[in-house]
C-alpha positions as a Python dict, from the first residue, in 0.01 Angstrom:
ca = {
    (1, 'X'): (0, 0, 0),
    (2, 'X'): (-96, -305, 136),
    (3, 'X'): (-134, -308, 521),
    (4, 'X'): (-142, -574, 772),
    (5, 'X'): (-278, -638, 1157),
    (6, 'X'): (-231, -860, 1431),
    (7, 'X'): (-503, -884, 1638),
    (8, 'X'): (-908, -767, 1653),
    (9, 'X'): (-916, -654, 1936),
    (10, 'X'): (-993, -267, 2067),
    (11, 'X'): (-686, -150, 1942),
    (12, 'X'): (-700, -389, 1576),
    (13, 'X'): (-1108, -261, 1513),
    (14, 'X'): (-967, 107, 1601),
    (15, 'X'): (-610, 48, 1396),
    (16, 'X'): (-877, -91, 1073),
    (17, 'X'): (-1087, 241, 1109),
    (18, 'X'): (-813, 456, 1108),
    (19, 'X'): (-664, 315, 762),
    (20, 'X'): (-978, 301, 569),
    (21, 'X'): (-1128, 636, 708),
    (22, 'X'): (-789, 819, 533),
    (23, 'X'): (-824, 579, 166),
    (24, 'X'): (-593, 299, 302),
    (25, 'X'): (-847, 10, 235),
    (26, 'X'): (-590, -298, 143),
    (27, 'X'): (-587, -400, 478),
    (28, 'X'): (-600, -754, 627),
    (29, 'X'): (-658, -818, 1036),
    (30, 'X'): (-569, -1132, 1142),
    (31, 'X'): (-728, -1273, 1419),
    (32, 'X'): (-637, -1593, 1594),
    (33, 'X'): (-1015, -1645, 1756),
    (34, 'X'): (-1291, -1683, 1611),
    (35, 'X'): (-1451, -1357, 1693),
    (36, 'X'): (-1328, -978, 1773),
    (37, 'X'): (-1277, -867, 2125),
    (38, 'X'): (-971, -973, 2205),
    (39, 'X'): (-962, -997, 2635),
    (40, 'X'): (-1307, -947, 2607),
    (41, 'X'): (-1435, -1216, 2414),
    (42, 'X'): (-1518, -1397, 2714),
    (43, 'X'): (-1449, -1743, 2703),
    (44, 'X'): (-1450, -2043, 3004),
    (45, 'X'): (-1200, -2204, 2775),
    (46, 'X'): (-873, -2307, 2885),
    (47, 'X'): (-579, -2105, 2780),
    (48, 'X'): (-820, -1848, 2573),
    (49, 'X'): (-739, -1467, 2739),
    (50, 'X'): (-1027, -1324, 2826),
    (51, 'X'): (-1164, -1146, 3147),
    (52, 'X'): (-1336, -1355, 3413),
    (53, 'X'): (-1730, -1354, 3389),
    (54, 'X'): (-1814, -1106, 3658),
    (55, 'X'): (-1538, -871, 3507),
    (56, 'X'): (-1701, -520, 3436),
    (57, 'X'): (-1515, -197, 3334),
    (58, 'X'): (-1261, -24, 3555),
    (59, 'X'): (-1234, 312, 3376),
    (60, 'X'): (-1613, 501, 3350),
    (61, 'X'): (-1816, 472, 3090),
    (62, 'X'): (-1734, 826, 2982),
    (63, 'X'): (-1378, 818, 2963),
    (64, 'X'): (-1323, 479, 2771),
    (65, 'X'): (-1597, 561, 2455),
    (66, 'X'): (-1457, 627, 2170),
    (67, 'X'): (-1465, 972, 2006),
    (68, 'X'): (-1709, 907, 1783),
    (69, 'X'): (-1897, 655, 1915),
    (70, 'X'): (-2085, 643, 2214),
    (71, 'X'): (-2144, 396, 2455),
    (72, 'X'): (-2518, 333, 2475),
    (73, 'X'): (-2728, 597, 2711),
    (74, 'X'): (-2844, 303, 2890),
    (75, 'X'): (-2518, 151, 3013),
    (76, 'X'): (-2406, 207, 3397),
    (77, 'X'): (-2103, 409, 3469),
    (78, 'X'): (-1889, 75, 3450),
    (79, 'X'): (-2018, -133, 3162),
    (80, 'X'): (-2018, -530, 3222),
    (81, 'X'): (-1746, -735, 2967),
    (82, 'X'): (-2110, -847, 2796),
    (83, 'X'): (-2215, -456, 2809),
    (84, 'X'): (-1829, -393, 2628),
    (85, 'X'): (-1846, -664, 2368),
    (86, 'X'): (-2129, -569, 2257),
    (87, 'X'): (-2006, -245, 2198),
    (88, 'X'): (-1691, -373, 2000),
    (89, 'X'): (-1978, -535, 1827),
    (90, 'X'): (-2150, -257, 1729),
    (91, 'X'): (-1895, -22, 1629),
    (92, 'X'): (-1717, -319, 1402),
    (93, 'X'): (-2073, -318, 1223),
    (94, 'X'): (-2143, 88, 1230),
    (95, 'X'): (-1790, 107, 1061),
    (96, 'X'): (-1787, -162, 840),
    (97, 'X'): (-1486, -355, 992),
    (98, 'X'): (-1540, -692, 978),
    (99, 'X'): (-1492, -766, 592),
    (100, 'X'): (-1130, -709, 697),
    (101, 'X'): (-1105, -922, 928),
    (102, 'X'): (-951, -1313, 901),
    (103, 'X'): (-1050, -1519, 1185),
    (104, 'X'): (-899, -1835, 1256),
    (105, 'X'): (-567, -1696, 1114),
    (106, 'X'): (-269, -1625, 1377),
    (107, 'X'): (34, -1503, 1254),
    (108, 'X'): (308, -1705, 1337),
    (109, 'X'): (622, -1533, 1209),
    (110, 'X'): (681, -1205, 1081),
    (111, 'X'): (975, -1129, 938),
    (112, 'X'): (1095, -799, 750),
    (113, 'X'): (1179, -820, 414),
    (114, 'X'): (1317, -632, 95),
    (115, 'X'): (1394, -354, 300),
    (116, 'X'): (1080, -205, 466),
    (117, 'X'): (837, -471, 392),
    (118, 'X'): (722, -769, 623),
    (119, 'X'): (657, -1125, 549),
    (120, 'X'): (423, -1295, 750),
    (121, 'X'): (370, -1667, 774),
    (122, 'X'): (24, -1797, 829),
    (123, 'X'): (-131, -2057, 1086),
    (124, 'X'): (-338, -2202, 750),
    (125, 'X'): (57, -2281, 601),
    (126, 'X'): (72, -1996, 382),
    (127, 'X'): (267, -1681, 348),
    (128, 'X'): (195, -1310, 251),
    (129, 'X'): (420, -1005, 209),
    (130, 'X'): (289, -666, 317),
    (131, 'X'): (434, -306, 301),
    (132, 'X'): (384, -237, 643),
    (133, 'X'): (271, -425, 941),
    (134, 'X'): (73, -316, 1276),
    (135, 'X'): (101, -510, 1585),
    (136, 'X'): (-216, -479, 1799),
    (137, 'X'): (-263, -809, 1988),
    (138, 'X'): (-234, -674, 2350),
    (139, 'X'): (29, -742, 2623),
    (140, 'X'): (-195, -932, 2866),
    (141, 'X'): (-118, -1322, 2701),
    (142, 'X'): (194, -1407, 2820),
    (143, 'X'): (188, -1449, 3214),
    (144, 'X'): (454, -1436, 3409),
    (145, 'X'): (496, -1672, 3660),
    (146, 'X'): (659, -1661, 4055),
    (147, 'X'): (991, -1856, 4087),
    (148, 'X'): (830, -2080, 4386),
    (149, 'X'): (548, -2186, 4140),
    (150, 'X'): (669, -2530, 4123),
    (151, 'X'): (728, -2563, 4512),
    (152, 'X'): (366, -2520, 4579),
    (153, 'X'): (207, -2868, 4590),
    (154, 'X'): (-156, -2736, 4571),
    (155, 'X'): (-333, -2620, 4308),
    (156, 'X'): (-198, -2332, 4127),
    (157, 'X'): (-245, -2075, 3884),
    (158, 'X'): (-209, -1753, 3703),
    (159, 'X'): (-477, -1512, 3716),
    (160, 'X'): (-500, -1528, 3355),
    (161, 'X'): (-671, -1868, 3412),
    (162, 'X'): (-846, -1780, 3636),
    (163, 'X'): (-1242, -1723, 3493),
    (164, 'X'): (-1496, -1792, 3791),
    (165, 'X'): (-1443, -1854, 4142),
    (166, 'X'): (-1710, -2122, 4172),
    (167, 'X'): (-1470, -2413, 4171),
    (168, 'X'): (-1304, -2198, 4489),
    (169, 'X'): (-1584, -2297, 4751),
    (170, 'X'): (-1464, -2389, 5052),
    (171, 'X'): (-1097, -2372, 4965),
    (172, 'X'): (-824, -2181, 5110),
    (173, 'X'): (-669, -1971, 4884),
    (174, 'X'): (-391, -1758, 4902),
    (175, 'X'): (-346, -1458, 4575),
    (176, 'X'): (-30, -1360, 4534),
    (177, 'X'): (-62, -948, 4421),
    (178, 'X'): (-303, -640, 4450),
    (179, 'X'): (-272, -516, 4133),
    (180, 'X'): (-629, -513, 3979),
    (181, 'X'): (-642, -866, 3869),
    (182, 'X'): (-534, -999, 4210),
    (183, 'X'): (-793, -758, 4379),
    (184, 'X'): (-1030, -871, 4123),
    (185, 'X'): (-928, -1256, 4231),
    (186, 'X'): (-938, -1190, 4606),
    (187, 'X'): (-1306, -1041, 4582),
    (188, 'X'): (-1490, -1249, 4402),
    (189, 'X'): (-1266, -1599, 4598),
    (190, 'X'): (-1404, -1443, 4884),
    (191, 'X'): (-1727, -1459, 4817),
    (192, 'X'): (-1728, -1851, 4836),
    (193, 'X'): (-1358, -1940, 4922),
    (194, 'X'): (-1372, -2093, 5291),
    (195, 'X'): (-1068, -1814, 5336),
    (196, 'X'): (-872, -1609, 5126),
    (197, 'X'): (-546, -1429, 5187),
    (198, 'X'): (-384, -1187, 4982),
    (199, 'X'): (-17, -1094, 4948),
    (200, 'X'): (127, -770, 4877),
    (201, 'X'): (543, -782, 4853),
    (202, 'X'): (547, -389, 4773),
    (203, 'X'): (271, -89, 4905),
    (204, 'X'): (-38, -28, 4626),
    (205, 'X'): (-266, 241, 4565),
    (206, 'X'): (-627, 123, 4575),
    (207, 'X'): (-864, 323, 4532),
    (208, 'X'): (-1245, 334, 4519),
    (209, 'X'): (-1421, 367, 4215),
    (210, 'X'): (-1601, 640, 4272),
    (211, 'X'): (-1527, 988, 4450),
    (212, 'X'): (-1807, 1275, 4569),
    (213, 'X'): (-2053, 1080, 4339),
    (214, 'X'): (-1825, 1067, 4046),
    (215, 'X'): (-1632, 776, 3900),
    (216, 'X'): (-1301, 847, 3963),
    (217, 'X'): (-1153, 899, 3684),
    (218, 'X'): (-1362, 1154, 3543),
    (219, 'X'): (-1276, 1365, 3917),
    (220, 'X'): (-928, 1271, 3846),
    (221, 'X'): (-930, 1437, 3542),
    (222, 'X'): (-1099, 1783, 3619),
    (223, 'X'): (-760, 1845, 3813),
    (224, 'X'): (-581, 1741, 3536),
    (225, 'X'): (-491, 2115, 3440),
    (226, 'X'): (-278, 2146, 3787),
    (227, 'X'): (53, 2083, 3827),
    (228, 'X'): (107, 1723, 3851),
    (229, 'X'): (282, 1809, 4236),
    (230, 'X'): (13, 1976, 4293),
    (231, 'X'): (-262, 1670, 4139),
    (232, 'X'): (-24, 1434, 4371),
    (233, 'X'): (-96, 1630, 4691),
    (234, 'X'): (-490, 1656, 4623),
    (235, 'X'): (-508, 1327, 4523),
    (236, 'X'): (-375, 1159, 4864),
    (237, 'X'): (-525, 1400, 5021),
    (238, 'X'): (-907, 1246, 4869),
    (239, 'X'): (-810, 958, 4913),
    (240, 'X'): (-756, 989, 5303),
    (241, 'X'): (-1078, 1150, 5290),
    (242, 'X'): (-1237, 849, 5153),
    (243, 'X'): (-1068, 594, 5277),
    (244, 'X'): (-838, 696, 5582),
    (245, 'X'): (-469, 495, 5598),
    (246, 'X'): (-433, 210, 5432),
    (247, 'X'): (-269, 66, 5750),
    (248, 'X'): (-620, 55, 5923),
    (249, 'X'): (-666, -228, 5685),
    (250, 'X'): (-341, -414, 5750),
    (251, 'X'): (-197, -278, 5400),
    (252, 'X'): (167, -154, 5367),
    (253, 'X'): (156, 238, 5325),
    (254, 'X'): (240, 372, 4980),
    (255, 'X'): (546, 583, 5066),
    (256, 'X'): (539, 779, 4654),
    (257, 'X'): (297, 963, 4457),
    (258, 'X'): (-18, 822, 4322),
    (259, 'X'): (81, 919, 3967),
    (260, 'X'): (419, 764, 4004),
    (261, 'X'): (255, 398, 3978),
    (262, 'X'): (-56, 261, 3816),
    (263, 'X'): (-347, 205, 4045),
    (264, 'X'): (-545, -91, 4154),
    (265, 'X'): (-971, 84, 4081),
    (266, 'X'): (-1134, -143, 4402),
    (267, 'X'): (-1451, -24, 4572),
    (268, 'X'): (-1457, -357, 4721),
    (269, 'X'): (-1115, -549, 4866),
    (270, 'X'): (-1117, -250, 5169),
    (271, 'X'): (-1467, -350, 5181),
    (272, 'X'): (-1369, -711, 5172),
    (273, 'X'): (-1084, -693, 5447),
    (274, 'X'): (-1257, -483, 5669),
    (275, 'X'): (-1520, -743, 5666),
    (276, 'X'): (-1284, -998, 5764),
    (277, 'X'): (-1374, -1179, 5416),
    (278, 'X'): (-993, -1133, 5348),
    (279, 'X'): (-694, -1100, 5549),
    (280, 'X'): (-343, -906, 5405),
    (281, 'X'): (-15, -1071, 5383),
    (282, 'X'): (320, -943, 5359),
    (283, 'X'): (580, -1056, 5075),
    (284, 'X'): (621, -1475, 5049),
    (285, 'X'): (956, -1597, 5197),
    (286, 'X'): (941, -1915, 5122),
    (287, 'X'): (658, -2219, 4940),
    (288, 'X'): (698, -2575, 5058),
    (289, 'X'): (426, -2838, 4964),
    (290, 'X'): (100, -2631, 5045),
    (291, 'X'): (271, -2420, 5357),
    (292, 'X'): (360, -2046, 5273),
    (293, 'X'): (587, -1865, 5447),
    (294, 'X'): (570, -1488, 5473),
    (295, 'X'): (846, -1213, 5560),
    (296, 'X'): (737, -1118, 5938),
    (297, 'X'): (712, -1510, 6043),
    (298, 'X'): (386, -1603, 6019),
    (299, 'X'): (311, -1979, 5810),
    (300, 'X'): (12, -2065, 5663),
    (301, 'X'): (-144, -2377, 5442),
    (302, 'X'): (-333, -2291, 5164),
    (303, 'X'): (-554, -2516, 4861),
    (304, 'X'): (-475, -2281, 4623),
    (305, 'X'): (-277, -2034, 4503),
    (306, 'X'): (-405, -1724, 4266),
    (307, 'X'): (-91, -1561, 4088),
    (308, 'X'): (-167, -1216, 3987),
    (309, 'X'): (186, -1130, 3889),
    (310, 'X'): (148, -972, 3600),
    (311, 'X'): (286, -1053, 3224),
    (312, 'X'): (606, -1082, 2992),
    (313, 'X'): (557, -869, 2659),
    (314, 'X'): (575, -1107, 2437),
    (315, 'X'): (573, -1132, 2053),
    (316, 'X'): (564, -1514, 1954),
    (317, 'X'): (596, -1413, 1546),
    (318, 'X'): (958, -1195, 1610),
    (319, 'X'): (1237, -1353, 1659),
    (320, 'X'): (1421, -1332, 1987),
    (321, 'X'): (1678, -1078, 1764),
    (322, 'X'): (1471, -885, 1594),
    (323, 'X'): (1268, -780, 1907),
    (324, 'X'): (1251, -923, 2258),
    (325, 'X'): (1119, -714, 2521),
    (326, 'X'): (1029, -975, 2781),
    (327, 'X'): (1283, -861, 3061),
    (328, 'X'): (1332, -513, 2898),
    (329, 'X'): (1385, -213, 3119),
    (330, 'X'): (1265, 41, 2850),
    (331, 'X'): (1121, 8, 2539),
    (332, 'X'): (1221, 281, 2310),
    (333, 'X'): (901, 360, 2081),
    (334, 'X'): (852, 715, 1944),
    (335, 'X'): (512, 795, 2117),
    (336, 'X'): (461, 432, 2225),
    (337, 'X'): (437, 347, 1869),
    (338, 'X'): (689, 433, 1587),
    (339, 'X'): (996, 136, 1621),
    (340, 'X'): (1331, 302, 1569),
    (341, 'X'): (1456, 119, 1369),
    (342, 'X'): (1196, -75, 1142),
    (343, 'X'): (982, 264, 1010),
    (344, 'X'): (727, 39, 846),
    (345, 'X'): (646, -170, 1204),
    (346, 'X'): (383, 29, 1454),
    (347, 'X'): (252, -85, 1756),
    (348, 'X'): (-121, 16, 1864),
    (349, 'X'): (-247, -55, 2243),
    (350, 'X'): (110, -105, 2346),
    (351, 'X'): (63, 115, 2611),
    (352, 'X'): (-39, 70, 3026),
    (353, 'X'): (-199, 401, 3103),
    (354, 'X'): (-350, 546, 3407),
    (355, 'X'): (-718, 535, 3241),
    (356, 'X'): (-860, 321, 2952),
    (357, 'X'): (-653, 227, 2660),
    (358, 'X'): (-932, 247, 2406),
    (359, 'X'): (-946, 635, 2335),
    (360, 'X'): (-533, 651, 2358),
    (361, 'X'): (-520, 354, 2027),
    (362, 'X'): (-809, 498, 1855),
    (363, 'X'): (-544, 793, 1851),
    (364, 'X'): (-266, 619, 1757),
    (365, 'X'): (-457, 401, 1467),
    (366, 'X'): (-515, 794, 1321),
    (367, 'X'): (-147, 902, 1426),
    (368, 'X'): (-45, 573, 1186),
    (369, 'X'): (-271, 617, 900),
    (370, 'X'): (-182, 960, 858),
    (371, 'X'): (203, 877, 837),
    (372, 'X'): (162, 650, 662),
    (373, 'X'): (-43, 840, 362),
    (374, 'X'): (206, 1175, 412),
    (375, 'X'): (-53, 1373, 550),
    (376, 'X'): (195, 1375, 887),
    (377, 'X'): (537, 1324, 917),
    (378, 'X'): (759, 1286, 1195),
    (379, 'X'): (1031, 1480, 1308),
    (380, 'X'): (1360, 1406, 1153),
    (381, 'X'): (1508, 1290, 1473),
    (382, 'X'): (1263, 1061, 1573),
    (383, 'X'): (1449, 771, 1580),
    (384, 'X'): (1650, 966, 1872),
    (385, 'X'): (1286, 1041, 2048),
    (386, 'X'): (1199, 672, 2094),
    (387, 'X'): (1520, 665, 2330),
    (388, 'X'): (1446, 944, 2504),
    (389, 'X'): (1124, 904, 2544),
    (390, 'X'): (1163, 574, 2726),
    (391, 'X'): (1449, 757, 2928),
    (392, 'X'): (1151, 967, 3097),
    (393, 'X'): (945, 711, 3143),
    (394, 'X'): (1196, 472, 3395),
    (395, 'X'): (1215, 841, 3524),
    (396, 'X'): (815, 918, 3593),
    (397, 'X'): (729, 551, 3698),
    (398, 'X'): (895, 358, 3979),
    (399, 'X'): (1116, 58, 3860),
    (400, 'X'): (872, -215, 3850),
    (401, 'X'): (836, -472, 3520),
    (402, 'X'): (455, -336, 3535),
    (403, 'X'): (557, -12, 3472),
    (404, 'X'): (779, -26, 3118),
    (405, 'X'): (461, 74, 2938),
    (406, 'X'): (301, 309, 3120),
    (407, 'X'): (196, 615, 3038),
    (408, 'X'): (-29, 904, 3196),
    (409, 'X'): (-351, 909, 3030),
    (410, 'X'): (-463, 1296, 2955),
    (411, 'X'): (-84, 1432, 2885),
    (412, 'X'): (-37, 1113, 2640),
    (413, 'X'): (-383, 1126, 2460),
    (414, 'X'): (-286, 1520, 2427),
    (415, 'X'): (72, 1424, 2270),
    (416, 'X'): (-77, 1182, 1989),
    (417, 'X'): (-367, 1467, 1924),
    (418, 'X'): (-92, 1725, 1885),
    (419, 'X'): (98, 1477, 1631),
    (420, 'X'): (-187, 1442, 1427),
    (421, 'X'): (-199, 1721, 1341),
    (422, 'X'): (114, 1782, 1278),
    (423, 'X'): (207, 1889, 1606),
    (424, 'X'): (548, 1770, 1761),
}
């Protein structure tokens, strides 16, 4: 069987592993770059996605690792992008990955073929056939963009572009979002931006990164045996604790669950605002030249504006009919990963979850492989899962774009351990 990957990122290096480690070895990763990483490859390079260079970890050290390897004992409870490249780096070598890797190769169509198999045509101008094809290159390329971007007659941009703040000094900048790229944005514009405004159009969890001495996700998940009411109640409960209302810093007041959206992981915008380093903003109203208008009245002018608005999914090598799931509502995959109706496509790292994504594809890249060599195989109504399963998610998560691919971390990683095993 011969197997092919997009993308060398976490969830390609993990998706290689988990072929070869079960006697699938005629495997080929493409790679667009010139190096593994994927986002965190960091690059100053226009148009390459990558994190920004003061980007560390927001999930601890000890819940991102892989299974069975380690982060170094050395690095901090949030690793620097440098700190996780490396690592990427060293687990490609420990495992042997790179020989399967083609850099400097994109994919640029994929198209299925002869039934169950996939034809792929190459950046270099050639094509190759495969019997089954795995699609790991992220959902974090394809930004999506505000409708008043081309009103604003200032300098604008997508947060995906944006990869140090030291071209913001003495600028005023307005970022438009508080998930954790625009908090990421706001902080580190603030630190030389002459004044920096952030706007939030609906209420956001943000929360510290660590709790009683703990990074929070590893607290988070010693309740994770409760009742998820139950995990809801504690949780804003800790985080009044720790922070008090969010309306003592001029935020909107999140008015549903913490598990029933993804959180922004900030120890430092509350810092930030309370510091006066950044000021809140309702939703925009209105952009015209370089003056912003916001919903309760006030108008301000700003240099720039930071859009952290999130991203499209978005396969450029699929035709629009074969799959297009840029303005979907749900995305019906059988655990985030089997297609219903192409059984030789899988998607690794397609996923959003509360927590890292690295430990939830290393289990998927297994889940694959052992489909995919009999050892496992799915339940005959799988095709009727995917559906279903997409059903509950619109259901668990409010009805935001952001939230199509979400997922909650421990339950999830639990599911794909159960299924490899046989489990359904």
């Amino acid at each position: 069987m011969r197997i092919a990957i997009i993308g060398a990122g976490c969830s390609g290096l993990t998706a290689i592993k988990g072929l070869i480690e079960t006697g699938l070895e005629n495997v080929v990763c493409f790679e667009k770059s010139d190096r593994l990483g994927g986002n965190w490859a960091f690059s100053l390079e226009e148009g390459h996605s990558s994190v920004m260079e003061t980007t560390h970890l927001i999930s601890s050290k000890k819940m991102s690792q892989f299974s069975d390897f380690p982060m170094p004992a050395d690095y901090p409870d949030y690793p620097s992008h440098q700190q996780v490249l490396a690592y990427f780096e060293a687990y490609a070598q420990h495992f042997d990955l790179e020989k399967y890797i083609r850099y400097r190769t994109a994919v640029e169509r994929a198209e299925p073929v002869d039934g169950l198999r996939w034809r792929l045509s190459l950046s270099n101008g050639t094509e190759e056939v495969f019997d089954a094809l795995i699609v790991a290159n992220g959902h974090h390329s394809a930004p999506r963009h505000p409708e008043w971007k081309e009103a604003f007659r200032g300098r604008y941009m997508h947060a995906h572009a944006m990869k140090t703040a030291r071209d913001l000094a003495g600028l005023r900048v307005l970022v438009v979002g508080a998930g954790n790229s625009g908090c990421d944005c706001a902080v580190e514009a603030s630190r030389v931006a002459k004044q920096v405004d952030i706007s939030l159009r609906t209420p956001q969890y943000i929360v510290p990164k660590f709790f009683m001495g703990k990074p929070t996700d590893t607290f988070a998940a010693s309740m994770s045996w409760l009742p998820r009411s139950i995990q809801n109640v504690l949780q804003r409960l800790c985080l009044r604790i720790q922070i008090g209302r969010y309306r003592d810093y001029g935020l909107p007041e999140p008015n549903f669950s913490p598990t029933h959206a993804h959180p922004t992981i900030n120890s430092e915008l509350l810092e930030r605002i309370r510091h006066g380093k950044i000021r809140p903003r309702p939703a925009i109203a209105e952009v015209k030249e370089q003056t912003v208008s916001f919903v309760d009245g006030a108008k301000v002018s700003y240099d720039v504006i930071i859009a952290a608005t999130g991203y499209r999914i978005h396969f450029p090598f699929f035709r629009p009919e074969l799959i297009n799931w840029e303005d979907a509502t749900h995305i019906p995959l059988y655990l985030r990963v089997f297609h219903p109706h192409y059984p030789t496509l899988f998607f690794i790292g397609l996923v959003q979850p509360q927590g890292c994504i690295w430990p939830l594809s290393e289990m998927q890249a297994r889940l694959v492989a052992r489909v995919l060599t009999g050892r496992v195989s799915l339940p005959s109504n799988w095709t009727e899962l995917a559906y279903q399963e997409a059903d509950r998610i619109r259901k668990d998560f409010l009805p935001r774009p952001r939230h199509v691919l979400e997922v909650h971390f421990l339950p999830y990683l639990k599911a794909l351990q159960r299924a490899t095993e046989g489990r359904f």
